[in-house]
C-alpha positions in Angstrom: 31.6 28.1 -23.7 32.2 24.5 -23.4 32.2 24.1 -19.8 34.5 22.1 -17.1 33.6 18.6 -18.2 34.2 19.3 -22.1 37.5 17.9 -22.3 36.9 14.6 -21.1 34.8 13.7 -24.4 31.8 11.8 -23.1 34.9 9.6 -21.4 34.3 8.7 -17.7 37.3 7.1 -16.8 38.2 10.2 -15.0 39.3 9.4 -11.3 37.3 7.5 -8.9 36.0 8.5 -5.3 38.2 7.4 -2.6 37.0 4.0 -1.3 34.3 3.7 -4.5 36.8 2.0 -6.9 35.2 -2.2 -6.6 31.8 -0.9 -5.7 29.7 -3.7 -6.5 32.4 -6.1 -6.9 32.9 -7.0 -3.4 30.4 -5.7 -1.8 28.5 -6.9 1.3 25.1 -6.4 2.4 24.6 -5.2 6.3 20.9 -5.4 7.8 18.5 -4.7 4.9 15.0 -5.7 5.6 14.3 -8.6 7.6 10.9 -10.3 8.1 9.8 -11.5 11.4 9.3 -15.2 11.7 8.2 -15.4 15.0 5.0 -14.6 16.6 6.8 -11.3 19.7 6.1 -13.0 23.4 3.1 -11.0 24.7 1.5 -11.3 21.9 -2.4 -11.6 21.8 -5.1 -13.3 19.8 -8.3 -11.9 20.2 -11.7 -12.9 18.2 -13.3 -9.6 16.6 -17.2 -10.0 18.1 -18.0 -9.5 14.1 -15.9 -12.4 12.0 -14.0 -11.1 8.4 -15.3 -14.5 7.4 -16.0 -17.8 8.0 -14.4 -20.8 6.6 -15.4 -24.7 6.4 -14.0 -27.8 5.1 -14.3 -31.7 6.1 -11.4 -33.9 7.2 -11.2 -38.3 7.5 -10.6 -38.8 11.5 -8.2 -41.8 10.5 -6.3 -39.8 8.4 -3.5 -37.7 9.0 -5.7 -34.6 8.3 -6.3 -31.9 6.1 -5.7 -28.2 5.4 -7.2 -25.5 3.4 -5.7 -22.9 2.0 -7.0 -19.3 2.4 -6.5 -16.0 0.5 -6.0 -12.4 2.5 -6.3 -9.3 -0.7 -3.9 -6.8 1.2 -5.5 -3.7 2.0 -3.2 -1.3 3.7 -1.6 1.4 2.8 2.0 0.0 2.8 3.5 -3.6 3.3 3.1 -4.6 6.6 4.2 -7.6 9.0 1.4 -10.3 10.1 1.0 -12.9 12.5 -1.1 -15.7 12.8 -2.4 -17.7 15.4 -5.5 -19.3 16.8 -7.5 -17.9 19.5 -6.8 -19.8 23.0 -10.0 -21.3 23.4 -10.0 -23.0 19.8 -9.5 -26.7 19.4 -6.2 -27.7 20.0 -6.3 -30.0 16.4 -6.2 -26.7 14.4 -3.2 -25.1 13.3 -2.4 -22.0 10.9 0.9 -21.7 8.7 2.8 -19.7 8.2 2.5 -17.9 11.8 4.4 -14.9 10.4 5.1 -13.2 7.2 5.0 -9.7 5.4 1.7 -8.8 3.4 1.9 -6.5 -0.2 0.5 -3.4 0.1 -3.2 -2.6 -1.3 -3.7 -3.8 -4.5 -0.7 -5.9 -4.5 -0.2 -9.8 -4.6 -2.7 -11.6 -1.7 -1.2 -13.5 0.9 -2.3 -17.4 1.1 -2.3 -18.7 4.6 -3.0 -22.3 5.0 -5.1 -23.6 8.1 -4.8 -27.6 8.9 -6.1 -30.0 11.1 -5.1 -33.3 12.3 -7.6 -35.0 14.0 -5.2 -38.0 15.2 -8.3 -40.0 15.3 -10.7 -37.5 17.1 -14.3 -37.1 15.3 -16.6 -34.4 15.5 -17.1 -30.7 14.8 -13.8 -28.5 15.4 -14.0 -24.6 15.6 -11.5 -22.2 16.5 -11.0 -18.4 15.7 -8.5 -17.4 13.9 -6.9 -14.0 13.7 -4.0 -12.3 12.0 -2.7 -9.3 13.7 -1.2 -6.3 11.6 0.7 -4.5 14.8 2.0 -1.8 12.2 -1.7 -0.8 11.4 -2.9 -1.8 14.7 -5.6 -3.9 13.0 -6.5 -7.3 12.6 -8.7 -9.9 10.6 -10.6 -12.2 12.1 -12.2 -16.0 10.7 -14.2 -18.4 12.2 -13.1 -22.0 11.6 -15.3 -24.9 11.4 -13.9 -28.5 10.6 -15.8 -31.4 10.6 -13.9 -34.9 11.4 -15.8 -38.0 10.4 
């Protein structure tokens, strides 16, 4: 018993599916995953009363700043869409980049998110909170930021 296939000898040039001849060839991708680079309207930024963390660094007030670049280990379940923004009431020198993006799954690569500051000639102590929403999980992370212009 050989079978319905055992004349073809292992050749599979037998005849196509209708419309499946150039797959690959020609094709096009429609939609696909798309990440988020905007921060949705409505969105809000609220400081956990318990900080993840707390981060400092020192800036020149004549200069045109400084950042510092942070790393987030991933620790949900599955990839998830972020975004990043300082809490209202934080100094308005202090910004966070990117404001958007998709973090790995647990275990996976970390995410670096880079806060800066330009003092345009300000000096003195600048704090803000800054928190990184995961809407998905309906969790967030939360930092304090202290910057220090001299």
């Amino acid at each position: 018993m050989m079978g319905s296939q055992a004349g073809m000898g292992g050749d599979r040039s037998g005849p196509e599916l209708p419309g499946m001849e150039n797959l690959g060839a020609d094709a096009i991708m429609m939609g696909g995953i798309e990440e988020n680079s905007e921060i949705p309207a409505g969105m809000e930024f609220v400081a956990a009363s318990v900080p993840d963390g707390a981060f400092e660094f020192q800036v020149a007030a004549s200069s045109k700043g400084g950042q510092l670049e942070i790393e987030v280990k991933p620790f949900c379940m599955g990839f998830e869409d972020y975004f990043a923004a300082f809490t209202t009431d934080s100094h308005q020198t202090l910004k966070v980049s990117p404001c958007a993006g998709r973090m790995d799954r647990r275990g996976g690569e970390s995410t670096f998110i880079t806060i800066a500051c330009e003092p345009s000639g300000q000096a003195g102590v600048f704090t803000g909170d800054l928190v990184i929403n995961l809407p998905e999980d309906m969790s967030k992370l939360s930092y304090k930021v202290s910057v220090t212009s001299f």
